[in-house]
C-alpha positions in Angstrom: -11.2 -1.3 2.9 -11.2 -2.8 -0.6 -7.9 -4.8 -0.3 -8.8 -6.3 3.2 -11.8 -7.5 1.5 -10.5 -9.3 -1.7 -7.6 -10.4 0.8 -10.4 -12.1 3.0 -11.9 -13.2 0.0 -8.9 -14.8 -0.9 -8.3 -16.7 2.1 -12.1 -17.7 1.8 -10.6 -19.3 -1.5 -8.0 -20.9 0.4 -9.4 -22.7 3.0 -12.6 -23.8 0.0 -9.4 -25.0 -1.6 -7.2 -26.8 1.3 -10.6 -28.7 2.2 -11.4 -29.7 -1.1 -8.5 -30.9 -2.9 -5.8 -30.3 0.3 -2.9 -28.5 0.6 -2.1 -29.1 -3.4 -5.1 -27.3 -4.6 -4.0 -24.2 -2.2 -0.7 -23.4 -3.8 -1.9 -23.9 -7.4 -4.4 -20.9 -6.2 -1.6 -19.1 -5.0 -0.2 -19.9 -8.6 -2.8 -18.5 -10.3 -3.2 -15.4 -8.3 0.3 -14.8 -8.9 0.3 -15.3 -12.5 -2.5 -12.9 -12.7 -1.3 -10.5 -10.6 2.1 -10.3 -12.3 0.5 -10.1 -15.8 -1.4 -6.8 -14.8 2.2 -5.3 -13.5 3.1 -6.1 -16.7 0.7 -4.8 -19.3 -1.4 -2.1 -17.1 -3.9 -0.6 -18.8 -1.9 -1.0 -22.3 -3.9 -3.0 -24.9 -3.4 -6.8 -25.2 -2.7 -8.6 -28.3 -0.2 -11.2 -30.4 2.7 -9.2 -30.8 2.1 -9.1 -34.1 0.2 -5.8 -33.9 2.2 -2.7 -33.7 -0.6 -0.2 -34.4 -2.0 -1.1 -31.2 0.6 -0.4 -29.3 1.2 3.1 -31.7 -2.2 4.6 -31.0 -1.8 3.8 -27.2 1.7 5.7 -27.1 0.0 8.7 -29.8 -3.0 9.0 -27.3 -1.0 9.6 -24.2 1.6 11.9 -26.2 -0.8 14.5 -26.2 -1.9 15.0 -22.9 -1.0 18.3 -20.7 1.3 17.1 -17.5 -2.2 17.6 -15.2 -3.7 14.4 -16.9 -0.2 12.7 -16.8 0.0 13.4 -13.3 -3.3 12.4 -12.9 -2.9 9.4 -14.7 0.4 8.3 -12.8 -1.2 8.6 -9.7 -4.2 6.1 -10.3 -2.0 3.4 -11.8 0.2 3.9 -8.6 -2.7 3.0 -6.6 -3.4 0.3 -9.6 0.3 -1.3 -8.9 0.1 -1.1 -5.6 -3.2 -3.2 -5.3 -1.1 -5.8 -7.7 1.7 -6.0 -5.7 -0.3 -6.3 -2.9 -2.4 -9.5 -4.7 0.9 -11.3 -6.1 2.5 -11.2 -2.2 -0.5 -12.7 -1.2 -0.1 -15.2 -3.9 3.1 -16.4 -3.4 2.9 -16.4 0.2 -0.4 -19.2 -0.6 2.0 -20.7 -3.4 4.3 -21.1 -0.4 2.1 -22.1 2.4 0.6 -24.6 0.0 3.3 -26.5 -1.8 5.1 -26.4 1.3 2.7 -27.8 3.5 1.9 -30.5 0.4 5.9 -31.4 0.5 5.9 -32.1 4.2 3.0 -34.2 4.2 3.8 -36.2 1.0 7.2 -36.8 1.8 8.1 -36.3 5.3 6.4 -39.3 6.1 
């Protein structure tokens, strides 16, 4: 129910974008959303910081080192979901990335 609303919410975006700057404006928010979307497979719900900072990486390993395997599987199981919700944003991103700069080519230069 959720990720049929942020995907309608998203195609709101979209069209706000394709009638206000054109087709250009609607891959660069396909852009965007997959940048974001990518950058949440990639960290999770691990702290973010320069990479300069190992201790913050060390408490977040020593943390989850002492949980029992019921709030590891727990754990495993909502950032399943979690991943799943991010893949599901960054295909809808690159499909507008698509859809946008390809529709931007065609008219700019098929002319």
């Amino acid at each position: 129910m959720i990720a049929a609303l942020a995907c309608t919410g998203l195609i709101g975006l979209a069209v706000l974008a394709q009638q206000m700057i054109g087709w250009l404006g609607v891959g660069l928010l396909g852009l965007f959303t997959l940048f974001v979307a990518v950058r949440y497979e990639l960290e999770g719900n691990l702290p973010v910081g320069p990479q300069m900072t190992p201790d913050l990486y060390a408490s977040q390993f020593g943390k989850h080192g002492r949980e029992h395997d019921a709030e590891r599987a727990d754990r495993r199981h909502e950032w399943k979901g979690q991943l799943s919700a991010a893949r599901l944003a960054a295909g809808m991103g690159a499909l507008l990335a698509l859809i946008g700069f390809g529709f931007f080519l065609i008219l700019e230069f098929g002319q």
